[in-house]
C-alpha positions in Angstrom: 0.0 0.0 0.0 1.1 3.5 -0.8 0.3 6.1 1.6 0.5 9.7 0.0 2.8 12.6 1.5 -0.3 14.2 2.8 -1.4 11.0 4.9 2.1 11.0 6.4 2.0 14.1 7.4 -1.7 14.1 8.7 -0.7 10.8 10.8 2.3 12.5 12.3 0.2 15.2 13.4 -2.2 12.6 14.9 0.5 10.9 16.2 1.9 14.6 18.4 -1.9 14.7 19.5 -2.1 10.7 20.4 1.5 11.7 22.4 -0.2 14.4 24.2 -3.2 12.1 25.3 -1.0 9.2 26.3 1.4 11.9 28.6 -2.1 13.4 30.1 -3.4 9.7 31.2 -0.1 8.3 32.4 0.3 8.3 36.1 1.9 11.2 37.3 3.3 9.6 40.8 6.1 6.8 41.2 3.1 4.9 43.0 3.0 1.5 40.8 -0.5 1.2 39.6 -1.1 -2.9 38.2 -1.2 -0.8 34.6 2.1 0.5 34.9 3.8 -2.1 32.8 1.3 -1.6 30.1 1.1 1.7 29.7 4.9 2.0 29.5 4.9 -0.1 26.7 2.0 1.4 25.2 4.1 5.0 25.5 7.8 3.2 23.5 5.1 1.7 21.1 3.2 5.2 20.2 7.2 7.0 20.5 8.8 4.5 18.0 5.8 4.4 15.8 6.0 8.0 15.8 9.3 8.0 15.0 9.1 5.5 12.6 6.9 8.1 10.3 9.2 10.8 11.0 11.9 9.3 9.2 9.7 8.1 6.2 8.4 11.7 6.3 12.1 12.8 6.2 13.2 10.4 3.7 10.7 12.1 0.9 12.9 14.9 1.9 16.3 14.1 1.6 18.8 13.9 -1.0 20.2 10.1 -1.7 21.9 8.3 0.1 20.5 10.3 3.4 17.5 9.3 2.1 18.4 5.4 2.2 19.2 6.2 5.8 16.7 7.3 6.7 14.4 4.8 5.5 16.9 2.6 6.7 16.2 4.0 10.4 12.7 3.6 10.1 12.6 -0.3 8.8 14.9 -0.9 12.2 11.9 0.8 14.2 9.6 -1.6 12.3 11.3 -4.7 12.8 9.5 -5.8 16.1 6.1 -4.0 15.3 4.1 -7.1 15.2 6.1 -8.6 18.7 5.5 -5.3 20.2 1.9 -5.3 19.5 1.1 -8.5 20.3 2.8 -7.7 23.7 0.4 -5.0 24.3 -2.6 -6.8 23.0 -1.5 -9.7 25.5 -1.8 -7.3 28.7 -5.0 -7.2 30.0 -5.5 -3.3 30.8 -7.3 -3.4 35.1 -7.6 0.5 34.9 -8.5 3.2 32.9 -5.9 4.5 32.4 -4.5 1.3 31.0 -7.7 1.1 28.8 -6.8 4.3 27.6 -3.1 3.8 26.5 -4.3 1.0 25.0 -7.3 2.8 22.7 -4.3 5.6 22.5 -2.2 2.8 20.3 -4.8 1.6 18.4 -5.8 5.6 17.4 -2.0 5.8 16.5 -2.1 3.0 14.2 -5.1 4.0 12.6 -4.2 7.6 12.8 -1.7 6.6 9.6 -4.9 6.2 7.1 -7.3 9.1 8.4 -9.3 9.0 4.9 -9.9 5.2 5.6 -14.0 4.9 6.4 -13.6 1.8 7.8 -11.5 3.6 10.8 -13.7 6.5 10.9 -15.9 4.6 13.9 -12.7 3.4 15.6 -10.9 6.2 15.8 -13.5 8.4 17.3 -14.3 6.1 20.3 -10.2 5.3 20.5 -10.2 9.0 20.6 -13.5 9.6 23.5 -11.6 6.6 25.3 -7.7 8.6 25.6 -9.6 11.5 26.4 -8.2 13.2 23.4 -9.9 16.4 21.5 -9.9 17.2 17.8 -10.0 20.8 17.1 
């Protein structure tokens, strides 16, 4: 599947936003909460995938070879996508706030194909779930 320029950068800007709702529903205190496990892994999932589009989004950008790097850098953040995911999927989220790092991955993931209809449903309660706005 090709995903146009204007995706990318509509996904990235999802992504900052998903980000933002992950940091607002992460416990503050040290206090261990029995979600604490899964919602740091949720968090390295939503960073890396972010950072995984960055660099494709760069890539477009760049001259060759920095270009090949680039894309090279972002294939290395792929690598483990499906073992990462699975992990997540595999952690049964006790709190809300574990409930909503999870629904903050899945809008990440979907966040990449915005125009998709099939998400549209998704996305919106992933997005009433992390607590997150669209303006």
């Amino acid at each position: 599947m090709t995903v146009s320029r204007e995706t990318r950068r509509r996904a990235l800007l999802a992504g900052a936003s998903a980000v933002a709702a992950l940091a607002a529903t992460a416990p503050i205190s040290a206090a261990a909460t029995p979600d604490t496990a899964l919602i740091r892994r949720c968090a390295d999932f939503v960073a890396r995938f972010t950072r995984q589009w960055e660099l494709v989004e760069l890539s477009d950008t760049l001259p060759w070879p920095a270009s090949l790097d680039a894309e090279r850098a972002a294939r290395r953040l792929y690598a483990d996508y499906d073992e990462r995911l699975q992990a997540i999927a595999d952690i049964p989220a006790v709190t809300m706030e574990g409930m909503r790092a999870k629904a903050t991955v899945l809008m990440k993931i979907i966040s990449v194909d915005p125009d998709n209809q099939d998400n549209l449903f998704a996305a919106a309660l992933m997005r009433d779930l992390a607590g997150a706005t669209q303006h």
